[in-house]
C-alpha positions in Angstrom: -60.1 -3.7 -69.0 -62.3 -3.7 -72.1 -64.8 -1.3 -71.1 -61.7 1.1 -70.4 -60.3 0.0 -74.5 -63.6 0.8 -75.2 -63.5 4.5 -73.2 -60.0 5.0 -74.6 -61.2 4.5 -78.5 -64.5 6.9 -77.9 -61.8 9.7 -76.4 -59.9 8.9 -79.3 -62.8 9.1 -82.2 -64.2 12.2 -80.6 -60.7 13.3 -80.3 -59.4 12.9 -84.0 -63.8 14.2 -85.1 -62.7 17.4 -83.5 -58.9 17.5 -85.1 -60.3 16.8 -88.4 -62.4 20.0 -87.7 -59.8 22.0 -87.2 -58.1 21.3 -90.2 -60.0 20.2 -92.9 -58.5 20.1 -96.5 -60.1 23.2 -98.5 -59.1 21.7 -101.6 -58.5 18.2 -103.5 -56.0 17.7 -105.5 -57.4 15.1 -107.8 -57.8 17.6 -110.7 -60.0 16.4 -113.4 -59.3 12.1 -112.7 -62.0 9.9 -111.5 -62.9 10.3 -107.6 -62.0 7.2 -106.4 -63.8 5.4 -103.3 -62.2 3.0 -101.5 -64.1 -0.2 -99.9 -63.0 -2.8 -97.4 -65.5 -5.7 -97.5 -65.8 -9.3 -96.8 -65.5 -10.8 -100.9 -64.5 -14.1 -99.2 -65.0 -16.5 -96.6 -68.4 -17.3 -94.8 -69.4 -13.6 -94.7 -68.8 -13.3 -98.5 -72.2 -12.9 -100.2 -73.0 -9.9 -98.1 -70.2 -8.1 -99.1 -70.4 -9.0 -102.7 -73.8 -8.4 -102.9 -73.5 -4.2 -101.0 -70.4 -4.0 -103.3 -72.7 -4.9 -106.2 -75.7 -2.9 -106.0 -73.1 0.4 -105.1 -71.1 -0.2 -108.4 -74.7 -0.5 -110.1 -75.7 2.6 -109.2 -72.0 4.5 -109.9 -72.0 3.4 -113.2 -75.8 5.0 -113.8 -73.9 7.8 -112.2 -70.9 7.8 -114.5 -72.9 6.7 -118.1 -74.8 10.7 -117.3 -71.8 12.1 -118.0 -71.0 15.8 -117.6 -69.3 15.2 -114.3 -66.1 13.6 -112.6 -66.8 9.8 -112.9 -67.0 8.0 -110.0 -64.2 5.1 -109.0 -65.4 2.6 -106.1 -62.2 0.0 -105.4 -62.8 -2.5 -103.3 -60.6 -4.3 -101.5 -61.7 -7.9 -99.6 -60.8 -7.9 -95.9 -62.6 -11.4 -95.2 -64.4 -9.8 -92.4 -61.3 -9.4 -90.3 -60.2 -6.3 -88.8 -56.6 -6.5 -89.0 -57.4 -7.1 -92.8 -59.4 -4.1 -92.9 -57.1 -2.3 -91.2 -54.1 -2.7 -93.7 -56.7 -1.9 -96.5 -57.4 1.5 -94.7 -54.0 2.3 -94.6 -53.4 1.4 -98.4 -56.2 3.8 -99.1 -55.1 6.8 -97.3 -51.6 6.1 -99.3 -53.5 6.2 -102.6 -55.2 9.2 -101.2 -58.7 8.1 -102.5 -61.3 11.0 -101.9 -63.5 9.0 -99.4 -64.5 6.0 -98.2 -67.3 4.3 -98.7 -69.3 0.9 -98.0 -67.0 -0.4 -95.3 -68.9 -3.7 -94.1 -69.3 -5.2 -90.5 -68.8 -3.6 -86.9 -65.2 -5.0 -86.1 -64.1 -3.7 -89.3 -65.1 -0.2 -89.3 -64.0 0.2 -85.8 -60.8 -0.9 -87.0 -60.9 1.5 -89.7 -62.6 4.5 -88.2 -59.2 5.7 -86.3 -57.4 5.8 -89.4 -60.2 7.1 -91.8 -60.6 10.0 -88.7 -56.8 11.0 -88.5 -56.6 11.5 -92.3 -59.5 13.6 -92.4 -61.3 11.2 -94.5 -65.3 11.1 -95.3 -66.4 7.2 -94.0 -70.1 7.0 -95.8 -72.8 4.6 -95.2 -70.9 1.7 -93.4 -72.8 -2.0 -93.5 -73.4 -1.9 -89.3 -76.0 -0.3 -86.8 -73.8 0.0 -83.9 -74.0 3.0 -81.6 -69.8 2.7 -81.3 -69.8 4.1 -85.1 -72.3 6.7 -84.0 -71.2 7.8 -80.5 -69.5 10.0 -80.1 -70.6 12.3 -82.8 -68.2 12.2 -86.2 -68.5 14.9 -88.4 -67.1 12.8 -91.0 -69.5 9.4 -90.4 -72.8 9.4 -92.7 -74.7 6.5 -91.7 -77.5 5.3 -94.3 -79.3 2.5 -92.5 -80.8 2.7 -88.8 -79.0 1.4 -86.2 -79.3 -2.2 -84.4 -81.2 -0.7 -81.2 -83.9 0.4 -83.9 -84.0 -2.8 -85.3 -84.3 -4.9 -81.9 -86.6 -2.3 -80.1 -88.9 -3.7 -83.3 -87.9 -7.2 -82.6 -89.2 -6.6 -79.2 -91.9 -5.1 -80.1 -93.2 -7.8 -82.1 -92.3 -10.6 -80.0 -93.9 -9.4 -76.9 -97.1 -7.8 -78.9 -96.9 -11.9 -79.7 -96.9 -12.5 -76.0 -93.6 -14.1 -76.4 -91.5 -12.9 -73.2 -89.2 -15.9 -73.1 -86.7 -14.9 -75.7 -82.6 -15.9 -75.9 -80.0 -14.4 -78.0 -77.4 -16.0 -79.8 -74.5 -13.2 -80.8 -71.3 -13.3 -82.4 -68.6 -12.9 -79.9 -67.2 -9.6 -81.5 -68.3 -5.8 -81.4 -71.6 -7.0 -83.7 -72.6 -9.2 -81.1 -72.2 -6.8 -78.3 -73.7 -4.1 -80.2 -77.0 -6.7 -80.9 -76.9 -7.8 -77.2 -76.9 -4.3 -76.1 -79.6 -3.2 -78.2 -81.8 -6.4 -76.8 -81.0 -6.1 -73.6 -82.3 -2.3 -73.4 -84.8 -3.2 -75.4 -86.5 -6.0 -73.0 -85.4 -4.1 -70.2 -87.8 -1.5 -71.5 -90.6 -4.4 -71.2 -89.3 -5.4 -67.3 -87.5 -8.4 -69.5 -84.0 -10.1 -70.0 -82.9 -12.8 -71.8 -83.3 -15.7 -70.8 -80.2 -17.3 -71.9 -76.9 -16.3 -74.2 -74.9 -18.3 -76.0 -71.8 -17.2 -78.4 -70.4 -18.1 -82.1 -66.9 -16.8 -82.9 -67.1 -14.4 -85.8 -66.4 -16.7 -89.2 -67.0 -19.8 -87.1 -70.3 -22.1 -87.8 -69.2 -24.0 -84.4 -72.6 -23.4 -82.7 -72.5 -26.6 -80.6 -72.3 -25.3 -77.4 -74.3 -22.1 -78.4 -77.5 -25.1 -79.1 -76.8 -26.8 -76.3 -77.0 -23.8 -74.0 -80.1 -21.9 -75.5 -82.3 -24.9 -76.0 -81.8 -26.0 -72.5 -83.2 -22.7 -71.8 -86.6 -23.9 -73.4 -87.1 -20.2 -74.8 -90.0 -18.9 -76.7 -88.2 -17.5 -79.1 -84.0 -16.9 -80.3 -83.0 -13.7 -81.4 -80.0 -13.9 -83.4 -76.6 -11.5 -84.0 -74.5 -13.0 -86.6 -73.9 -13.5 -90.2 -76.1 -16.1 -92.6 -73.4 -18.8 -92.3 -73.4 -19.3 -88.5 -76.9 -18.4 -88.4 -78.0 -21.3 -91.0 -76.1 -24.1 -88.9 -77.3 -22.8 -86.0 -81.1 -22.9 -86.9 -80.3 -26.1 -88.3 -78.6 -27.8 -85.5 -81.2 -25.8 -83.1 -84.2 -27.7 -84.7 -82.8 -31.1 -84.8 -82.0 -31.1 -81.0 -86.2 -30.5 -80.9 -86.3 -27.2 -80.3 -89.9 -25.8 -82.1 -89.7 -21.9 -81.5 -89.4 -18.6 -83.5 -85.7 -17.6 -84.9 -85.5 -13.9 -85.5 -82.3 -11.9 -87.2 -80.8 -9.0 -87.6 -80.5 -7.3 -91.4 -76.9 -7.5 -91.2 -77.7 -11.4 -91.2 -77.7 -11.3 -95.1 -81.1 -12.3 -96.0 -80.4 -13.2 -98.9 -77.8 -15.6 -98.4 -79.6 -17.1 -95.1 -82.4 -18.0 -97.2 -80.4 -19.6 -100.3 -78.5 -21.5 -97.1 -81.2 -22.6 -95.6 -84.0 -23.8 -98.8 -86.7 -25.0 -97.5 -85.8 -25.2 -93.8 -86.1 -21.1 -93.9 -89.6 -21.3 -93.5 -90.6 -18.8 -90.7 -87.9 -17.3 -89.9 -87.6 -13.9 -89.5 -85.2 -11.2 -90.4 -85.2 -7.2 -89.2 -84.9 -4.6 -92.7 -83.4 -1.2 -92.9 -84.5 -1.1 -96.6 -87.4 -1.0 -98.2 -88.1 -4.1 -100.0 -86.2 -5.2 -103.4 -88.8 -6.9 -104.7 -91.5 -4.6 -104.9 -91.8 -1.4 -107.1 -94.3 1.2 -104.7 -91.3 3.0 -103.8 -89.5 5.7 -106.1 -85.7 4.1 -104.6 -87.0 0.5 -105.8 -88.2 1.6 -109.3 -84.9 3.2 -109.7 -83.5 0.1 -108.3 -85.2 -1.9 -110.6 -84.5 0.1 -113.6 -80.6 -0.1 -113.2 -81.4 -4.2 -112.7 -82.4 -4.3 -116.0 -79.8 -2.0 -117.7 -77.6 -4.4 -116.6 -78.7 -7.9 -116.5 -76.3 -8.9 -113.7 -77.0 -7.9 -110.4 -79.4 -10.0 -108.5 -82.5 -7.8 -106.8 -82.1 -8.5 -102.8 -81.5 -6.8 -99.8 -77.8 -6.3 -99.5 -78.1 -5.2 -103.2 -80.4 -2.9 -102.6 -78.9 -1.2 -99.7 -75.8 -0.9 -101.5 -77.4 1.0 -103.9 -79.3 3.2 -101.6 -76.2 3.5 -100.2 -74.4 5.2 -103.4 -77.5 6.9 -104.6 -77.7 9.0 -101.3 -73.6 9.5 -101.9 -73.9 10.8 -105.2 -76.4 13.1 -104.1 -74.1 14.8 -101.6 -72.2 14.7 -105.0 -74.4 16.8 -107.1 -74.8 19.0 -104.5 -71.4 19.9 -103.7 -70.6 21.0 -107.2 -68.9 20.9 -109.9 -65.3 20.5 -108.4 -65.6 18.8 -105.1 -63.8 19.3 -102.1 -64.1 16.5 -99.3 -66.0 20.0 -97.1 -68.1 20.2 -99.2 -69.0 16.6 -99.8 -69.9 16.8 -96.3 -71.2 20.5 -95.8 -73.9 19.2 -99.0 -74.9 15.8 -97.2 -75.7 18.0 -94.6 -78.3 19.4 -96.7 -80.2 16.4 -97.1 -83.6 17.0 -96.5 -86.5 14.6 -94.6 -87.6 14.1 -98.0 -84.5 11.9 -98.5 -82.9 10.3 -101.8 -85.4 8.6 -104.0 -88.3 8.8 -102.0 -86.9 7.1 -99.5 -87.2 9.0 -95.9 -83.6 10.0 -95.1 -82.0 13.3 -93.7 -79.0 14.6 -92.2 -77.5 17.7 -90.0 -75.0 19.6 -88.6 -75.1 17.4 -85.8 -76.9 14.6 -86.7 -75.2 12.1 -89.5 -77.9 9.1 -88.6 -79.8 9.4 -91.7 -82.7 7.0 -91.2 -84.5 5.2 -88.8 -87.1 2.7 -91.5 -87.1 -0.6 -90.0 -89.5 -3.2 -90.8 -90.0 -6.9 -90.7 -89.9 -9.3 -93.1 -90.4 -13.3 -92.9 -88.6 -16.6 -95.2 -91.0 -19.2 -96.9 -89.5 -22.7 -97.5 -89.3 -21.8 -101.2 -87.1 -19.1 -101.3 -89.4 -15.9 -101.1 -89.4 -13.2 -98.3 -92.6 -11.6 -97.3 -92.9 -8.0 -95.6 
């Protein structure tokens, strides 16, 4: 039954991708007001900081956008869906009433599947969602831009790494939602790859830090290593429960973990863990993105310099880019005909391109590892 839901919602997407073709808006009538963005993210419960802190680092780099002047200013209204689809859903719906010009931002898998329908029959632009999953990229979308690489490029690394280590004995913990499938997919291809599977699974109900049974499960499996798919609040009780029932291995996450917020959860007990990155990182300046970055930081004394941030801000530049190349007046065609444009030179030095058929901008993953006093290494 769910892999046909799952068959019924791809003929769906590619259905409405190939309506929206068809009759694309030449014009929007927004006339000279502010083009407003709408966002549905998680500004509360345990999946809160991530949200707050993409949300952030957007909004940073939208008002360096607006202060130029000389062209429509830029609106981003966010809307907090508590990382529930149903939530994000109705947010959807109040957007396409307001008619905003595009949305933008949406964070987590269940969400933007929830919103993707909608976003799709109402011929909206849906820019730079917060999730890897191949179910927002497949089938093709000529109205989805993705910004960050997707989770099978961050676990084919993960696999990578752990089996360079000689670690072949690897579980995964995921969330029991579209995330979680979309990391267990992109783990199980990847060992597969490497005449591996994993060893044991375990599940944590999305916005749930119940992991009892999850610890109980996995560490019976005695595994080398636990490969993780869910947000920094399950993930922090999990590691902690994990290493008080004597388990002495490797915990590796996905980005979408919220590094940020794992590490302030954890303190010191974040020593050695490791986390997958689809940005550069925020705390160093080699990169043109992370100067910029770092430049807005200081304008405005507020925003705190970490991943989420960061992408969020990567996120608009690239958007506003598409921006400045579609002209003076907009349309939502020719948002989308400019993104197009993008280069492999990218946005800010940062590698990053897009085409007719081909909205998956980048594909920069790298690792990165906690210390027990709050630092990340690269």
């Amino acid at each position: 039954m769910k892999q046909n839901q799952r068959w019924n919602r791809r003929q769906f997407s590619l259905g409405m991708g190939a309506a929206a073709l068809a009759s694309f808006p030449a014009v929007h009538a927004q006339g000279d007001s502010p083009l407003v963005l709408g966002q549905s993210a998680a500004l509360s419960g345990p999946a809160s900081q991530l949200g707050t802190q993409y949300q952030q680092g957007a909004k940073l780099c939208f008002d360096q956008y607006n202060a130029q002047g000389g062209r429509r200013p830029i609106e981003l209204r966010t809307l907090d869906d508590g990382y529930e689809p149903e939530r994000c859903a109705a947010n959807t719906r109040k957007f396409i009433a307001d008619d905003v010009f595009a949305l933008f931002g949406y964070v987590g898998t269940p969400t933007s599947l929830a919103a993707l329908p909608l976003a799709t029959q109402a011929r909206l632009p849906f820019f730079a969602p917060l999730t890897g999953a191949e179910s927002l990229r497949q089938p093709f979308n000529r109205l989805v831009f993705h910004v960050r690489a997707s989770y099978n490029d961050e676990t084919a690394l993960i696999t990578r790494q752990l089996t360079n280590l000689h670690l072949r004995k690897i579980a995964v913990l995921h969330q029991n939602d579209a995330y979680g499938r979309a990391g267990l997919d992109g783990m199980t291809r990847a060992l597969a790859e490497q005449q591996l599977a994993p060893v044991a699974q375990a599940t944590v109900e999305r916005n749930s830090v119940d992991v009892e049974a999850a610890v109980k499960t996995l560490v019976a499996a005695q595994p080398e290593a636990m490969v993780m798919v869910c947000t920094y609040a399950a993930a922090a009780a999990f590691i902690r429960a994990a290493r008080k029932a004597g388990y002495g291995g490797t915990f590796y996450n996905l980005s979408f973990v919220g590094t940020q917020a794992l590490a302030d959860a954890l303190g010191k007990e974040a020593a050695g863990v490791v986390v997958s990155q689809v940005v550069p990182s925020p705390f160093q300046t080699t990169r043109q993105i992370t100067r910029e970055f770092h430049e807005a930081l200081k304008k405005d004394g507020k925003v705190q310099a970490n991943y989420s941030s960061l992408e969020g801000y990567l996120a608009a530049r690239v958007f506003t880019e598409g921006l400045r190349r579609a002209g003076d007046r907009p349309t939502r065609d020719a948002l989308v005909t400019a993104l197009e444009g993008i280069s492999p030179q990218g946005v800010g030095g940062f590698a990053l391109a897009y085409g007719a058929g081909s909205h998956a901008g980048s594909r920069f993953v790298e690792m990165s590892m906690l210390t027990g006093d709050g630092r990340i290494r690269v």
